[in-house]
C-alpha positions in Angstrom: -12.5 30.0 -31.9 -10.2 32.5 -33.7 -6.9 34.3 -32.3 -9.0 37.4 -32.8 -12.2 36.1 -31.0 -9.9 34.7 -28.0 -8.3 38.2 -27.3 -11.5 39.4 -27.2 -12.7 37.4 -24.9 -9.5 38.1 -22.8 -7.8 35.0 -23.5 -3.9 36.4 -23.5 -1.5 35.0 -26.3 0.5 33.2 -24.0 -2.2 31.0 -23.1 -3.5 30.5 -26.4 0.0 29.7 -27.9 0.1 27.0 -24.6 -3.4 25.7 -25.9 -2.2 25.3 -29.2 0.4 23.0 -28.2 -1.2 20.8 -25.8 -3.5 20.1 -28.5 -0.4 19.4 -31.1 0.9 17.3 -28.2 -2.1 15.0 -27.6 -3.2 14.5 -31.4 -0.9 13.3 -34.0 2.6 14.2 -32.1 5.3 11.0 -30.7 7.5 11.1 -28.4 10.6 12.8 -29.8 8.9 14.2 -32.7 10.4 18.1 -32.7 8.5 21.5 -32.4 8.5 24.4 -34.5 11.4 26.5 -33.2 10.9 29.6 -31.0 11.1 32.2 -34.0 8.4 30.4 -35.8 5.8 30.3 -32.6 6.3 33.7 -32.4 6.1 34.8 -35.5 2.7 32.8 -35.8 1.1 33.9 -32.8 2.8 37.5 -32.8 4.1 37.2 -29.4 7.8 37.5 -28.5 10.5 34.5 -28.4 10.3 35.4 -24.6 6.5 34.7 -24.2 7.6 31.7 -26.3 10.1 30.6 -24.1 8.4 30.8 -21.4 5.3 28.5 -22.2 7.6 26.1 -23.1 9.5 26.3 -20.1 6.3 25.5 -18.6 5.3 22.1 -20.8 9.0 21.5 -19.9 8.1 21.5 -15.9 5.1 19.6 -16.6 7.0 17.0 -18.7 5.4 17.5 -22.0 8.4 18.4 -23.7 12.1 18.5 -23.5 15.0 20.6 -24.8 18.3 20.3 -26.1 20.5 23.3 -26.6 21.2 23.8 -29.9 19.0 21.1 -31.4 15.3 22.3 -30.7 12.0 21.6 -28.2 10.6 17.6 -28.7 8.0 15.4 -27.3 8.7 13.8 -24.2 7.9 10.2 -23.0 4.6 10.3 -21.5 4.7 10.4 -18.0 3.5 6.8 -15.4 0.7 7.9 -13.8 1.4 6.3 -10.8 4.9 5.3 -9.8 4.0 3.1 -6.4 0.5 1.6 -7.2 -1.6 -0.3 -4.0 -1.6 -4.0 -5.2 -1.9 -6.9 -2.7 1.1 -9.8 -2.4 -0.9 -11.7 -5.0 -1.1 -9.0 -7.5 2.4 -7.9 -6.8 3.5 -11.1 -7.5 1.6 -12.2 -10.6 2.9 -9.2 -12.7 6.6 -9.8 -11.9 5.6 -13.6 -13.9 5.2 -15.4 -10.2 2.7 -17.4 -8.5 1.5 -16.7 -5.1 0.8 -18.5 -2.3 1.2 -19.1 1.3 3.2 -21.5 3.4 0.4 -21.2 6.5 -2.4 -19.2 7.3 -3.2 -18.4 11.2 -6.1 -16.1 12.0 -7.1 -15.2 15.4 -8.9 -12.6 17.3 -7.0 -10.6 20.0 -7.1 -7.4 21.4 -6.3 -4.4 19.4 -3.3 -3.3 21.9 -2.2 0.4 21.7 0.3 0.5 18.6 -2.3 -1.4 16.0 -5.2 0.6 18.0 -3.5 3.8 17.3 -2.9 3.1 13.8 -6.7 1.5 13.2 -7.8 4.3 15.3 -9.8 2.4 17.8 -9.5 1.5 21.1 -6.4 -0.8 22.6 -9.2 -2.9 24.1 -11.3 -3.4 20.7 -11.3 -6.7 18.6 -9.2 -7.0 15.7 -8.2 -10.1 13.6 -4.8 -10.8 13.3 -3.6 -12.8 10.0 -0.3 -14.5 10.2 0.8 -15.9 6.9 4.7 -17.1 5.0 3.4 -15.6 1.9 5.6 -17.8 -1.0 6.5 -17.1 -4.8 6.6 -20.1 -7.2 6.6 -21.9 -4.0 9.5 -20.4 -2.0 8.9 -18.1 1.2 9.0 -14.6 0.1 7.4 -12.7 2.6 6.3 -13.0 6.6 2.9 -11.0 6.9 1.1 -9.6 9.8 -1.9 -8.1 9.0 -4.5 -6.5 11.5 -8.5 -5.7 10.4 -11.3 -4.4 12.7 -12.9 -6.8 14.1 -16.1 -5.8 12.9 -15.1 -5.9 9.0 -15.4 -9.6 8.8 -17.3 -12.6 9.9 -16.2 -14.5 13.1 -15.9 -17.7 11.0 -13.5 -16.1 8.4 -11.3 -17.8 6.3 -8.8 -17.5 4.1 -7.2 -20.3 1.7 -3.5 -20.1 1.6 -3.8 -18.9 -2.6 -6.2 -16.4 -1.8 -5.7 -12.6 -2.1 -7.2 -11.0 0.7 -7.7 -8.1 -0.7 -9.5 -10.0 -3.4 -11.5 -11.7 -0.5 -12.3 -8.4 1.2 -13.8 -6.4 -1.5 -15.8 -9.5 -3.0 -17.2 -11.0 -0.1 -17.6 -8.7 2.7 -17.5 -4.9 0.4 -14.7 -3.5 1.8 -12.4 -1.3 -0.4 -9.1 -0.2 0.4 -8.8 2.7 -1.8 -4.9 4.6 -0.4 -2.4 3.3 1.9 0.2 5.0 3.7 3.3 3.2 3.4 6.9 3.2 5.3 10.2 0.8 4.2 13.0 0.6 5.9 15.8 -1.6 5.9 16.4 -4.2 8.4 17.9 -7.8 9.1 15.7 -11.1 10.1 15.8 -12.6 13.9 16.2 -16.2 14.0 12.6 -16.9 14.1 11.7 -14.5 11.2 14.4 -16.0 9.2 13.2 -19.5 10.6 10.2 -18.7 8.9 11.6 -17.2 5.1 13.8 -20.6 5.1 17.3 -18.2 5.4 20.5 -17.5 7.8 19.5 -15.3 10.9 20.6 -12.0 10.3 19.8 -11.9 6.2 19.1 -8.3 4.6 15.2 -7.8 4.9 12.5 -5.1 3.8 10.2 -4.1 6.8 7.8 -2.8 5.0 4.3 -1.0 7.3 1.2 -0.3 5.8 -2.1 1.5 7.3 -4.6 1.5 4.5 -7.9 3.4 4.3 -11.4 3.3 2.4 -12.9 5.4 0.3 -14.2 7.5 3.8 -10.4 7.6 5.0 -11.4 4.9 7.9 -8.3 3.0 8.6 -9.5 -0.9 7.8 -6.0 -2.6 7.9 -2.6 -2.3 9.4 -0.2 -4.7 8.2 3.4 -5.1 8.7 5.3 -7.3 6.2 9.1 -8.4 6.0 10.4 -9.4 2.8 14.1 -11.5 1.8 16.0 -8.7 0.9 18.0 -11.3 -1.5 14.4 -11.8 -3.7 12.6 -8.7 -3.4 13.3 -5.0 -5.1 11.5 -1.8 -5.3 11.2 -0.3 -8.6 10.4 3.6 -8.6 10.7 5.9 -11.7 11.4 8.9 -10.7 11.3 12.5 -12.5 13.5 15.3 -12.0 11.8 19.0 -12.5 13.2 20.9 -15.0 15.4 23.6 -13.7 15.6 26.8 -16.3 17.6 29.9 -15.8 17.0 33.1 -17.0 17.8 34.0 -20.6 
């Protein structure tokens, strides 16, 4: 479609000017590659180096492009989609290079109580399974797991191997999907027993890290509450900062 048949159809300048770009940006265009300046937009789209400035500043928000006074407009890096993904211990694990495992599995069945009720949204008096495991990386204690599932989810006789992902085990043998998870850390240090259990000093630096995670319906189907060795584990976010423009 022409400039000409765009304005008729109502499309303003602005936008087709932003159009124009995206498509520059998404076929042919590397990061850092630079932009035609500001006076050359606007000459080719007869708009004014405001209406210029402006769309950019708004591929600039959405971290398209970025500017350097004096130098010009250039492609940004493209953004990560996702900065915190939902991965189980295994998965988490095997793309830092490591292997999983566990030092023990115990599974039982107990009453829900009111905190892991509340958070499964069921009654304190329902059934859940409760999985106590020393998850381990090339073979050392990592991680001290509690993890809580409706009881209904899974099979009284359920087990789980000490290499096995259970969220692997979950979605392949009984077709439950966890899909989002709402996630707290916080800081903390072990108690002797907890620290008993990671093989370290009572008292070591830990990551309590609480997780209610939900299907595809938004039922919540596990509660979990892991603590990891603060002296092997790390949390790696990338982060972005919105560009902040001032007027002209």
């Amino acid at each position: 479609m022409t400039a000409i048949e765009a304005q008729q159809r109502g499309v303003p300048k602005s936008e087709l000017l932003r159009r124009h770009l995206l498509e520059m940006l998404n076929s042919g265009m590397v990061p850092h590659d630079k932009l035609s300046t500001e006076r050359e937009l606007a000459g080719a789209f007869s708009v004014s180096r405001l209406t210029v400035r402006r769309v950019l500043d708004r591929l600039e928000r959405e971290g398209r492009v970025y500017r350097i006074q004096g130098a010009g407009t250039f492609v940004s890096e493209p953004r990560i989609a996702k900065s915190v993904e939902l991965t189980s211990f295994s998965e988490d694990m095997r793309s830092r290079g490591l292997v999983p495992g566990s030092l023990f599995v115990e599974i039982e069945r107990i009453p829900a109580g009111a905190e892991v009720g509340y958070a499964l949204g069921i009654s304190p008096a329902a059934t859940v399974v409760h999985i106590r495991r020393v998850r381990t990386a090339d073979a050392e204690p990592m991680c001290l797991e509690n993890c809580y599932l409706p009881g209904h989810l899974v099979p009284e006789d359920m087990v789980l191997a000490p290499n096995d992902s259970l969220y692997a085990q979950l979605s392949g043998s009984y077709n439950v999907h966890l899909t989002r998870a709402d996630q707290t850390i916080r800081v903390t240090v072990l108690s002797p027993a907890d620290a008993d259990a990671l093989h370290v000093p009572p008292l070591s630096p830990a990551f309590r890290v609480e997780r209610i995670g939900y299907d595809a319906r938004g039922q919540a189907i596990e509660q979990a509450q892991s603590l990891y060795r603060g002296d092997r584990y790390s949390y790696e976010l990338t982060i972005l900062r919105e560009a902040i423009t001032t007027a002209p």
